[in-house]
N, C-alpha and C positions, 0 to 999 in steps of 0.2 A: 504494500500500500504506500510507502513511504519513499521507493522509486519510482511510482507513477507521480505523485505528486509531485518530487524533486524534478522531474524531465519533464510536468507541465509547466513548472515555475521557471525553468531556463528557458524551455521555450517562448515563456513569456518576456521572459530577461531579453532572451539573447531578439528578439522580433523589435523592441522599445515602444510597446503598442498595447494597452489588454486586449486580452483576448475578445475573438470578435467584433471589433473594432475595424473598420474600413483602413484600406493602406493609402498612402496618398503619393502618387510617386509623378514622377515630371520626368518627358523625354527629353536628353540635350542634344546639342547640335551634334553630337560627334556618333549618337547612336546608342548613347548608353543610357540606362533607365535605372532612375535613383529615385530612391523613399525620402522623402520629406519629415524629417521626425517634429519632434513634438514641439520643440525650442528653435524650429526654422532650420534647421542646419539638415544639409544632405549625406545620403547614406548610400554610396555603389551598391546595387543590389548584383547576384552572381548573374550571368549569363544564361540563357535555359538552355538546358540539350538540346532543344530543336535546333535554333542556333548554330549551335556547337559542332552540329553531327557533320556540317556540310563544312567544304572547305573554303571559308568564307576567302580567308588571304590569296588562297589559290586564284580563286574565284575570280578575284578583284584583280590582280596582275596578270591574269589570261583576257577579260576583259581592256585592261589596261593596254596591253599588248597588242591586241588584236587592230583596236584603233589604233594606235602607235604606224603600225606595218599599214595601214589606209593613209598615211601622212594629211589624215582629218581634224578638223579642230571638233570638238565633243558637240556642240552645236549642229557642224556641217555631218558630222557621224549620225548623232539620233535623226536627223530631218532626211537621211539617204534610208535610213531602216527602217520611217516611221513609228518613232515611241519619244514621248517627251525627254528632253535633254536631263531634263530630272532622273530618268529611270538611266542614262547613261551614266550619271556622276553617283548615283546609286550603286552600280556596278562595279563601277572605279573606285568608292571609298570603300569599298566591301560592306557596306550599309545593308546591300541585297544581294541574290545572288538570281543570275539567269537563270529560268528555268525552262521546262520543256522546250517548246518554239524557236524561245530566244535565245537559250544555248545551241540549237540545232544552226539557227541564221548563224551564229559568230562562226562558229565550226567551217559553214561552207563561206563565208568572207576572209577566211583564217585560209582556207586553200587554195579557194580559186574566187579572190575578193572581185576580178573584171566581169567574171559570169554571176555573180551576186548579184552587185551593184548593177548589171545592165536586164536583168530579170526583174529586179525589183524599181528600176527607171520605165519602164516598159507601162503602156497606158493602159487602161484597165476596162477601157471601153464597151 
């Protein structure tokens, strides 16, 4: 009885929150999501495995890369791929990571970037 209680009270401790009690956390510019504790002052919270599981840094400098070898500015890159230049700088800070579709376009831009770009210039009439 006196280890359940002890490992409720640090979880109480260790959260700085009573229990069931709403979290109050704010996303910063750089991606990372911190709790707001009681006295104002911010608290890193860990990263989730979802997160985690993919290769976020990979991710970002394949991304990076890809446009790099297009000798694109990030602007001229998202408006040739159509997707907001946000989802490109997304890409590039590892903020996000391409998935399905959009991994598949970098891939064939990454090999054969003249028959991309002129399939995806092509009028849609």
């Amino acid at each position: 009885m006196n280890s359940v209680m002890n490992n409720a009270l640090a979880e109480q401790r260790e959260s700085h929150r009573p229990k069931g009690a709403m979290m109050r956390v704010r996303l910063k510019a750089d991606g990372r999501v911190v709790e707001i504790l009681a006295d104002g002052s911010e608290q890193s919270l860990p990263r989730s495995p979802a997160r985690d599981s993919g290769n976020g840094d990979a991710d970002a400098a394949y991304a990076r890369g890809v446009r790099a070898r297009t000798k694109l500015t990030q602007a001229e890159f998202a408006a040739r791929i159509g997707v907001p230049i946000e989802t490109v700088r997304n890409w590039e800070q590892g903020k996000r990571s391409p998935r399905g579709p959009a991994r598949a376009l970098l891939k064939v831009i990454d090999k054969a970037p003249q028959v991309a770009f002129a399939v995806l210039g092509e009028d849609r009439g």
